[in-house]
N, C-alpha and C positions, 0 to 999 in steps of 0.2 A: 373324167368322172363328173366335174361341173358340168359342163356342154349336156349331157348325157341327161342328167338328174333334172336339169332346168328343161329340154326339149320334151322331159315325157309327164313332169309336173307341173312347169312355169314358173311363174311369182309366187313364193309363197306370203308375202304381206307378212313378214315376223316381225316387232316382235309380236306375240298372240293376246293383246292388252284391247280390252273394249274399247277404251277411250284413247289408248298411242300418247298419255302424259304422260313426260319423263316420269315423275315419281309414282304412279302406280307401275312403271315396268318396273323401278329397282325396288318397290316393294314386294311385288312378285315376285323378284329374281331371289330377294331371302325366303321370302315363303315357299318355295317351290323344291327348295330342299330337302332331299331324303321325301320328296311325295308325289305324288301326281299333280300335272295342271288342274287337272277336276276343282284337287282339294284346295289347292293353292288362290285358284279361282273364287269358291266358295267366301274362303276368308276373306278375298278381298271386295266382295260382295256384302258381307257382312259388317266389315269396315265402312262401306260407303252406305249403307242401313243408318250407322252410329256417326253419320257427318264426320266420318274422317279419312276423307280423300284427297287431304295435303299431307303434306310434313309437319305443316304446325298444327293442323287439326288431329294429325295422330298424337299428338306432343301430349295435347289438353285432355287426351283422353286417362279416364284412372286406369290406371295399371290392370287391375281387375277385370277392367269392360274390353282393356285391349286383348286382354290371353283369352277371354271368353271370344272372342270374336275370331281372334285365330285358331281356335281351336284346332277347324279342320284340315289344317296345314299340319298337324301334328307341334312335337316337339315344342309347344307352345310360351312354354316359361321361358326356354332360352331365347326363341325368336324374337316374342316379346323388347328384350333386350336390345336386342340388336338393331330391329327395326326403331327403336326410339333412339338408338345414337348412329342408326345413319339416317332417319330424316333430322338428326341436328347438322346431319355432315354435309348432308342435299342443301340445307337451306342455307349454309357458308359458302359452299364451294360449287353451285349449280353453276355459275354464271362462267366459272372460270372452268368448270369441267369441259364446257359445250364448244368452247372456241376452240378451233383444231392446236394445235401442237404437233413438235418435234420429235422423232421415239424417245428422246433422253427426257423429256417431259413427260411424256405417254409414263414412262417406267416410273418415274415419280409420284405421278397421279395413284398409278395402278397399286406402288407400294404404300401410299396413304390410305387407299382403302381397304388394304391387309392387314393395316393394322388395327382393323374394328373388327373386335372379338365376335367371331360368327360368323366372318367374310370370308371365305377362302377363293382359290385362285379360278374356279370355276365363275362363284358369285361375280366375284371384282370383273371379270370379263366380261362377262352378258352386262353389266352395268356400264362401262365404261363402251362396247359395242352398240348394244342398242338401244342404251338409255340419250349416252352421250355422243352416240356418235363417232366414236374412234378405232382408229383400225388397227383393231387387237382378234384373234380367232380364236373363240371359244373353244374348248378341249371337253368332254363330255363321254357319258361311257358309249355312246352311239358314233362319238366319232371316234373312238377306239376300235371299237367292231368292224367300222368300214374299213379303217384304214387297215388292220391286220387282213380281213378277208381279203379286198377288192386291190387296194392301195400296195399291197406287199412290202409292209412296214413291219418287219419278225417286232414280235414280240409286245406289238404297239399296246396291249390290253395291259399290262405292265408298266410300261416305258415311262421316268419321270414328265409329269405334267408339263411342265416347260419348254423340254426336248422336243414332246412329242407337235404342241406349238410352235417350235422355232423350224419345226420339217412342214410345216405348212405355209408358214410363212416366208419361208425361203422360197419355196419354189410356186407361189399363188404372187400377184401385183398386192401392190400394196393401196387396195381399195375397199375400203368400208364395205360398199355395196356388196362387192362382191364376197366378203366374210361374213355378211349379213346373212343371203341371199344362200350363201352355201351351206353350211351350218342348217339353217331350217330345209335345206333338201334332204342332208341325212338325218336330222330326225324323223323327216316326212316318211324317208324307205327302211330306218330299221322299224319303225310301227307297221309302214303297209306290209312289206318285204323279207328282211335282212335282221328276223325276228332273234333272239336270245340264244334260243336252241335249237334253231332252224334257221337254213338260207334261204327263202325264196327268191333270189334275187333276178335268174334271169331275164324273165320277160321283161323285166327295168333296164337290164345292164346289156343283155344280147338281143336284142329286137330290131337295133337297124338304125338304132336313135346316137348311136356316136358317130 
């Protein structure tokens, strides 16, 4: 499925951050919940309008000018939140996030940033993959879709989020890149392709490209 998605798409360059600094992708990665990139985008647009394109620059912002600027991420009062105590979290632990590590560290990591209210196991992923760098694979309703269609994984639309990472990662290397790199291929073919309520997927999957 990798070989296949990469021969007929390529690189996709994820994460999809203007500037690729650490902390505007893990502020994306809160904003981007429950919304569109669009919207997620916008805010973080409107943030760097209001000079707050660090951690500490979103820190000093008033509370007030932060929800107004998030706005269009939705859910803004709680984000709000969240986003001011994970960039307190970014700016203790950036240094030590970034250097690779052991999986029994990796799981340490990944349980400290579960435990900031508004993080869930999606979030702590994309943050710890493509902010920092470590090889952890994101779980996503897009890679449910594939893997129950394509993958022949019963039930995977369902399946606990952990599980359904732990069948990925058993049987993929244990490469950043390549968790990076995959991951933004299925979300590239359920938007083009391997839509909601429709398959298109063959001309991706049967054309000659595996």
């Amino acid at each position: 499925m990798y070989k296949t998605l990469f021969a007929y798409y390529g690189e996709q360059h994820w994460w999809p951050s203007k500037s690729g600094m650490q902390w505007e992708i893990v502020a994306g990665a809160i904003l981007t919940q429950n919304c569109a990139w669009r919207n997620a985008e916008q805010a973080l647009e409107n943030l760097s309008e209001h000079g707050a394109e660090t951690p500490q620059q979103l820190l000093a912002l008033p509370l007030a000018t932060l929800r107004k600027a998030i706005r269009p991420a939705g859910f803004f009062m709680q984000k709000s939140i969240c986003l001011q105590e994970v960039a307190q979290f970014f700016i203790e632990h950036v240094k030590e996030y970034t250097f690779p590590c052991q999986p029994v560290e990796l799981r340490a990591r990944r349980k400290r940033l579960l435990s900031i209210k508004g993080v869930g196991k999606e979030t702590a992923d994309s943050i710890l993959l493509y902010a920092f760098n470590q090889p952890i694979f994101v779980i996503d309703a897009y890679t449910r879709r594939v893997a129950e269609r394509h993958l022949n994984i019963l039930q995977a639309a369902t399946l606990a989020y952990d599980i359904l990472q732990k069948i990925f990662m058993k049987n993929l290397p244990n490469d950043t890149q390549l968790y990076n790199e995959y991951h933004a291929l299925i979300v590239r073919l359920c938007k083009d392709f391997c839509l909601k309520q429709r398959c298109l997927c063959a001309p991706v999957l049967h054309d000659g490209h595996a």
